[in-house]
mmCIF file of the C-alpha atoms, coordinates in Angstrom:
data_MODEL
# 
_entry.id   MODEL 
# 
loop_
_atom_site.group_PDB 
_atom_site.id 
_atom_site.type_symbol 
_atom_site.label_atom_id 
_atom_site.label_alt_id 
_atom_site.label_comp_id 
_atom_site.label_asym_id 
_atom_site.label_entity_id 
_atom_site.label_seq_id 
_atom_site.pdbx_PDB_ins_code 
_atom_site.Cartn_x 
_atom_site.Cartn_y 
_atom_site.Cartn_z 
_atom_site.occupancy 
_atom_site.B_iso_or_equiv 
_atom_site.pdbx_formal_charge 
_atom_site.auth_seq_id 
_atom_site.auth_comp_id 
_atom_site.auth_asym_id 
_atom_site.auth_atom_id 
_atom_site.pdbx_PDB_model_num 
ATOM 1  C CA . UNK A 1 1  ? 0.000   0.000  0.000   1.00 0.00 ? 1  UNK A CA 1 
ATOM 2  C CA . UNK A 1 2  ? 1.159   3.382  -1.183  1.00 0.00 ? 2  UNK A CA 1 
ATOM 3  C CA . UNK A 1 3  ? -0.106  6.735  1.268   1.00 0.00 ? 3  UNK A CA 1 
ATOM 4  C CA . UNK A 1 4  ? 0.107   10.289 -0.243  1.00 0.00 ? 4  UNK A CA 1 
ATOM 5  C CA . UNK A 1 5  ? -1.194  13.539 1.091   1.00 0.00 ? 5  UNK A CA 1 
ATOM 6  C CA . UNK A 1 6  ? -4.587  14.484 -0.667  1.00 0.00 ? 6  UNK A CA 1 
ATOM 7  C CA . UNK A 1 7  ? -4.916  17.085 -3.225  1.00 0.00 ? 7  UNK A CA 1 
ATOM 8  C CA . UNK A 1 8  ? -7.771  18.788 -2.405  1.00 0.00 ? 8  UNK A CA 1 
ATOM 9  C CA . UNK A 1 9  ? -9.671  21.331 -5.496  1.00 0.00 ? 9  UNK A CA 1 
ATOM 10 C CA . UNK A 1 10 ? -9.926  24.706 -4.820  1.00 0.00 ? 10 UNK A CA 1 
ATOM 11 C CA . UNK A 1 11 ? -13.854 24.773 -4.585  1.00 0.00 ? 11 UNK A CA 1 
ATOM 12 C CA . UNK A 1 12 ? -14.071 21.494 -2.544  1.00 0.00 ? 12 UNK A CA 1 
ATOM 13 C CA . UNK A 1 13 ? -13.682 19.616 0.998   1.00 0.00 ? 13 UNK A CA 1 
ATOM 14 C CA . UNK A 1 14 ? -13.089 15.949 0.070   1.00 0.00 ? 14 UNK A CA 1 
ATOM 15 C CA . UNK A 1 15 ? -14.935 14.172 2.718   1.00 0.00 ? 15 UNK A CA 1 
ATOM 16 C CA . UNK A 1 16 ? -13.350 10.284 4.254   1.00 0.00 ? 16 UNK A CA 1 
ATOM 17 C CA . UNK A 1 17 ? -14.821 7.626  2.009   1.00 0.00 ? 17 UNK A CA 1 
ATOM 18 C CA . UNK A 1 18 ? -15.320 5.514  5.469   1.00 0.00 ? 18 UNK A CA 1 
ATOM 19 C CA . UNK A 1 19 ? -19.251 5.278  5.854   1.00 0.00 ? 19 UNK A CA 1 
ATOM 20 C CA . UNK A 1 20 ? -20.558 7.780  8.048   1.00 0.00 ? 20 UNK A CA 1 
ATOM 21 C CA . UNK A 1 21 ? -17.641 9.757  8.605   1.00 0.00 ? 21 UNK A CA 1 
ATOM 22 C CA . UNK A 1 22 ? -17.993 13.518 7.975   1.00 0.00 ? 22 UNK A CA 1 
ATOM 23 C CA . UNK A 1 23 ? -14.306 14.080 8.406   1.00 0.00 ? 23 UNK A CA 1 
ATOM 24 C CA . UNK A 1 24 ? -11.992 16.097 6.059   1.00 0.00 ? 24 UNK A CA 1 
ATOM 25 C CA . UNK A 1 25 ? -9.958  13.655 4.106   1.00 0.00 ? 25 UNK A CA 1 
ATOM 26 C CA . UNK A 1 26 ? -6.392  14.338 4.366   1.00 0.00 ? 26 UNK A CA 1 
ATOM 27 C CA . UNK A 1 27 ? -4.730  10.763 2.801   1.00 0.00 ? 27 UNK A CA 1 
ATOM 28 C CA . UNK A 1 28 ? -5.065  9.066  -0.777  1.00 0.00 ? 28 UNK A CA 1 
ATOM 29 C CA . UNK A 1 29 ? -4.159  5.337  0.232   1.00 0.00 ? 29 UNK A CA 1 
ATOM 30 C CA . UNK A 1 30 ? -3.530  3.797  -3.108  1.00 0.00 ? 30 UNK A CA 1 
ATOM 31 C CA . UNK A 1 31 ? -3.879  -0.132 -2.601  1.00 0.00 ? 31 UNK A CA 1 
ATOM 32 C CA . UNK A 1 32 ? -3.277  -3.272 -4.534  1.00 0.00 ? 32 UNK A CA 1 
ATOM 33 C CA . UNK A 1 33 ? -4.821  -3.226 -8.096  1.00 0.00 ? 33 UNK A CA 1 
ATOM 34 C CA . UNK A 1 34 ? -4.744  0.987  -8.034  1.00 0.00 ? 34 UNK A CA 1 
ATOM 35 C CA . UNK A 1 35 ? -7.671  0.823  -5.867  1.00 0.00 ? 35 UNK A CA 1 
ATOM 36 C CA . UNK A 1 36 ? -7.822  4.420  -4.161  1.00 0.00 ? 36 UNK A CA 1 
ATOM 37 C CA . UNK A 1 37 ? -9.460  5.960  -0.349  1.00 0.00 ? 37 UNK A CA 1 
ATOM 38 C CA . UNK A 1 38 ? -9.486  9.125  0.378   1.00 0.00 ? 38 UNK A CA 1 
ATOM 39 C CA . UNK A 1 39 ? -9.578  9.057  4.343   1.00 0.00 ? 39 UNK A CA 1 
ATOM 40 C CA . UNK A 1 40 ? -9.287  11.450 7.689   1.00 0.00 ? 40 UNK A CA 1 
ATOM 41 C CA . UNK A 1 41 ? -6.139  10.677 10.210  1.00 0.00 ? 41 UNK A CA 1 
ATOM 42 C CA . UNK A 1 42 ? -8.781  8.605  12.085  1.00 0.00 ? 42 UNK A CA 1 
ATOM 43 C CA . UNK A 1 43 ? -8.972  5.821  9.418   1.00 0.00 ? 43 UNK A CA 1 
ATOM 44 C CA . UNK A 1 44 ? -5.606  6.076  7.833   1.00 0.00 ? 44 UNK A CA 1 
ATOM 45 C CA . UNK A 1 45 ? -3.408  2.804  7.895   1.00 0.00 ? 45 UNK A CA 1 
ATOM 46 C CA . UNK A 1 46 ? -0.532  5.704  7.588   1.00 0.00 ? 46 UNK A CA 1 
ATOM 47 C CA . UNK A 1 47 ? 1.818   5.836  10.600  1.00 0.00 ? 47 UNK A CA 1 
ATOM 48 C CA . UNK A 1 48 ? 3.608   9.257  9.217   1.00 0.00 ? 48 UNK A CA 1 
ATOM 49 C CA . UNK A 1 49 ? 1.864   12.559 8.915   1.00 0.00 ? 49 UNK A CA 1 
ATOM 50 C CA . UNK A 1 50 ? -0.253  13.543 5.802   1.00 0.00 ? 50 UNK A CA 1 
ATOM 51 C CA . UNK A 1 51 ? 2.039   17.273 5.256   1.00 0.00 ? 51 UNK A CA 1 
ATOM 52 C CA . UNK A 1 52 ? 4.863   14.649 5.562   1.00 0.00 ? 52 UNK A CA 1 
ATOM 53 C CA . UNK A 1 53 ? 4.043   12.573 2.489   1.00 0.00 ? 53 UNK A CA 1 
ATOM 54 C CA . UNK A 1 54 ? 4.052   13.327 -1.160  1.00 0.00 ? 54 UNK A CA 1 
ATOM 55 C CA . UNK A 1 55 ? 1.138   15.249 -2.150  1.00 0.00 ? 55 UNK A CA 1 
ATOM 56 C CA . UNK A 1 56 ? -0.964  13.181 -5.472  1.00 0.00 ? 56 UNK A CA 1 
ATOM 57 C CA . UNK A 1 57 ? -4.250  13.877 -7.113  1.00 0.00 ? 57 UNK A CA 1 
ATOM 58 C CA . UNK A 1 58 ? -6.636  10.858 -7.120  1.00 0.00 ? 58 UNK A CA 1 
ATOM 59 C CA . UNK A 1 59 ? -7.695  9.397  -10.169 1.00 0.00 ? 59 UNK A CA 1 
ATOM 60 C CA . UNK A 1 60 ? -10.147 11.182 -12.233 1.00 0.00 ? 60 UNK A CA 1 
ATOM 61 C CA . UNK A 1 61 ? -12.498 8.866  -12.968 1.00 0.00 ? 61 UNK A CA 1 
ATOM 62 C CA . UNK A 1 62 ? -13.658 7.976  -9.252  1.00 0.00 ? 62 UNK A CA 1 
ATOM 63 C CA . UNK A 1 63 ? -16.408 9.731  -7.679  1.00 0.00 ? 63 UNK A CA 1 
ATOM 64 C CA . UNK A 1 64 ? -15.324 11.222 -3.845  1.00 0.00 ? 64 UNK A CA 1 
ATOM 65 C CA . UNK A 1 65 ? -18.129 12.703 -1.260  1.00 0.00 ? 65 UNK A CA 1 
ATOM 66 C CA . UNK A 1 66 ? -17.361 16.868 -0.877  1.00 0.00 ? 66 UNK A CA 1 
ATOM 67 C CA . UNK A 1 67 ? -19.073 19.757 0.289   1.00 0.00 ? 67 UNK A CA 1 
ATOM 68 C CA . UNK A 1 68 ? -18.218 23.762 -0.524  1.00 0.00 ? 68 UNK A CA 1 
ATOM 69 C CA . UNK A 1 69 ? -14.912 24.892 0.815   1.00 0.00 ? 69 UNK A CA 1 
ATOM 70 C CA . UNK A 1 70 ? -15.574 27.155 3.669   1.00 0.00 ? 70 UNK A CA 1 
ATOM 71 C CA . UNK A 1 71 ? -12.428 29.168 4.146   1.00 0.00 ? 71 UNK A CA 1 
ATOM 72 C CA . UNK A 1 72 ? -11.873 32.680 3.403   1.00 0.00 ? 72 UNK A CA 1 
ATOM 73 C CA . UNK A 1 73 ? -8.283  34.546 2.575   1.00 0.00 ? 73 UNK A CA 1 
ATOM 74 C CA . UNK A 1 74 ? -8.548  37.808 3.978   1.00 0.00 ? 74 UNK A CA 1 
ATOM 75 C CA . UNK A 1 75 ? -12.125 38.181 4.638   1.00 0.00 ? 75 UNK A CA 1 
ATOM 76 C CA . UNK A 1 76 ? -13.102 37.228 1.004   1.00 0.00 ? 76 UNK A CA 1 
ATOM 77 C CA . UNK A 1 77 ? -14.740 33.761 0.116   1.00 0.00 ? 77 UNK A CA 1 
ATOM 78 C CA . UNK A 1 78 ? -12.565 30.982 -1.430  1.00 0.00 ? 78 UNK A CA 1 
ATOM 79 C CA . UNK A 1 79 ? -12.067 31.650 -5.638  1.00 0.00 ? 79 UNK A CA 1 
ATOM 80 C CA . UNK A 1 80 ? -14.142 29.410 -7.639  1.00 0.00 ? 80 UNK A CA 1 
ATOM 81 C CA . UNK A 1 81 ? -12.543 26.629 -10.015 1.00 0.00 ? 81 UNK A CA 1 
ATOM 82 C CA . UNK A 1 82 ? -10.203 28.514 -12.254 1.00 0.00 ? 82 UNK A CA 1 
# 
């Protein structure tokens, strides 16, 4: 198994893919046959730090839970998709 800190898009929170979970997902675990989960530190088989590991997009073509990012930068709201 592979671990890689989540790329998140700019007008997204990718949610864990663990059912019921409402966490922010912060790891891509990439296991055998390229199967991908996107999960919080709570479910994460990784023992080292997600802003320690190399940062990867998951794969296009698979569906992930999100909501609207909710951060601001300087009082503004977050930019759309650019």
């Amino acid at each position: 198994m592979e671990f890689f800190q989540l790329h998140h898009p700019l007008n997204a929170t990718v949610l864990c893919d663990c059912k019921g979970c409402e966490q922010v997902a912060d790891y891509l675990e990439v296991g055998d046959h390229s199967h991908e989960d996107r999960l919080c530190a709570s479910h994460t088989d990784s023992k080292t730090h997600s802003s320690r590991l190399l940062t990867r997009k998951p794969s296009p073509d698979l569906p992930f839970r999100s909501r609207p990012a909710a951060w601001t930068v300087g009082g503004t709201p977050a930019p759309s998709a650019l």
